[in-house]
TORROTOR-648440 format. One record per residue (C-alpha): x, y, z; residue in one letter. Coordinates in steps of 0.1 Angstrom, whole numbers, padded with zeros to 4 digits, always signed. Layout:
// TORROTOR-648440
XYZa...
This chain:
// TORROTOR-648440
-0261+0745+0924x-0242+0716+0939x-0271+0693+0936x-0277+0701+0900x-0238+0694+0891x-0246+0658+0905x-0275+0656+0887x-0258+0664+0855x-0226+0640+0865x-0255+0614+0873x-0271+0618+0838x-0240+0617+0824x-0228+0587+0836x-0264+0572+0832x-0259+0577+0794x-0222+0568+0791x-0230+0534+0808x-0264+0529+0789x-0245+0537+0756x-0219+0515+0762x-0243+0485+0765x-0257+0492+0733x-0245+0460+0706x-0243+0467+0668x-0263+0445+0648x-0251+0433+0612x-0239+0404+0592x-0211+0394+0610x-0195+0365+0583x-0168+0379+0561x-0177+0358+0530x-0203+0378+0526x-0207+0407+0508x-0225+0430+0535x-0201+0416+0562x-0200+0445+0587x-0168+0448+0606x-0185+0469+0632x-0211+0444+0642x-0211+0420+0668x-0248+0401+0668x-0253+0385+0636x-0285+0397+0627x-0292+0371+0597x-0295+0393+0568x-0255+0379+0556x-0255+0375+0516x-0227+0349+0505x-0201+0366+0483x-0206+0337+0464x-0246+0340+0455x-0241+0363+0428x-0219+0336+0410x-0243+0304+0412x-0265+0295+0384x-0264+0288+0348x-0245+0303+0320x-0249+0308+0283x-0209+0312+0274x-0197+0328+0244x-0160+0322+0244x-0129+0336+0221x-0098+0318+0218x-0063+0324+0200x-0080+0289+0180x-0118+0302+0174x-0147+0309+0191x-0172+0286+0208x-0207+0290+0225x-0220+0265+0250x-0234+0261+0288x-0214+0260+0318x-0228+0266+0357x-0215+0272+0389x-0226+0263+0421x-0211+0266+0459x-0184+0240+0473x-0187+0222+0501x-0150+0229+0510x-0148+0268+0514x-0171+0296+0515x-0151+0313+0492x-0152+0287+0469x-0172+0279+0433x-0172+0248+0411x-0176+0258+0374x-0191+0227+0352x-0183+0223+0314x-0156+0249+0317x-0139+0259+0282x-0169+0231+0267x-0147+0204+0282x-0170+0187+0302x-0147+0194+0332x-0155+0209+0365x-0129+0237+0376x-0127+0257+0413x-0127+0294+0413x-0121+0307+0442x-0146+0344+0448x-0136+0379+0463x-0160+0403+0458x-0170+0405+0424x-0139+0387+0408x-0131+0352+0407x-0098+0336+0407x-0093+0301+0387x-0056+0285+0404x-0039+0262+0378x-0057+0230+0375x-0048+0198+0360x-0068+0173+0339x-0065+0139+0317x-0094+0137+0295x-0091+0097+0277x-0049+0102+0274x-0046+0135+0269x-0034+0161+0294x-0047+0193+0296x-0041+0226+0321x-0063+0252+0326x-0039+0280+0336x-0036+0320+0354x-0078+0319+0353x-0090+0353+0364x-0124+0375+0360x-0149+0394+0373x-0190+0398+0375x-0208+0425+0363x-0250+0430+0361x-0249+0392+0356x-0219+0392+0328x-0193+0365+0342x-0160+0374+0320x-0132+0352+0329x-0096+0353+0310x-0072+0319+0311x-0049+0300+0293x-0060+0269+0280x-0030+0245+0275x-0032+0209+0257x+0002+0193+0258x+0006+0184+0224x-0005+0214+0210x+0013+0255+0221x-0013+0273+0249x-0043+0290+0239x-0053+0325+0255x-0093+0326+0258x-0119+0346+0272x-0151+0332+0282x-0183+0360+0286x-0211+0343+0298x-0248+0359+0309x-0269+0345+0341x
């Protein structure tokens, strides 16, 4: 009886120490969007949060002042994982950061002179669904009051 109570301490420990050993594999970056909090070897299958947001765009966009269609992409930053530059954005020919979490995308003010005129793009914010980028801002041309718009735009 003795001997079998070590036994079962001895398997018991055995698996306690075994288990313990055990690593969890996973994606381990955080700007990824099957970042595993849990895991501690990177186990390369990491899809950047940003991926779903690269690529080109046919935009159909409706401001206060009318509606416009053109083409506008998005591809990574070199500065921040977290970070997309949108070209053409609003048909301006400009190139604007958006900065990604998740599924929604943040736009922070930016500031622009096109020939003499100054222009904001202001309080840019959106999200992507099944491939629909929708994105809502204010659109502000000094010599003329802000514009609200809405840009939908399909991958």
């Amino acid at each position: 009886m003795k001997a079998s109570k070590i036994n079962l301490s001895l398997c018991v420990s055995f698996i306690f120490l075994f288990s313990s050993c055990i690593t969890r594999e996973g994606c381990t970056d955080p700007a990824s969007d099957n970042f595993d909090i849990n895991a501690e070897i990177d186990n390369g299958t990491c899809i950047p949060m940003i991926e779903k947001f690269l690529g080109l765009y046919e935009v159909n966009e409706v401001c206060e002042d009318g509606d416009y269609s053109y083409y506008m992409s998005a591809y990574a930053s070199f500065d921040d994982p977290f970070e997309i530059v949108i070209t053409n954005y609003g048909n301006l020919g400009i190139d604007v950061i958006g900065v990604v979490d998740q599924n929604f995308i943040f736009i922070p003010d930016q500031y622009f002179i096109i020939g003499q005129e100054d222009i904001s793009i202001l309080a840019g914010e959106g999200e992507i669904l099944n491939g629909i980028l929708s994105i809502r801002y204010i659109y502000d041309h000094f010599s003329y009051p802000a514009v609200q718009c809405r840009i939908d735009a399909l991958q």
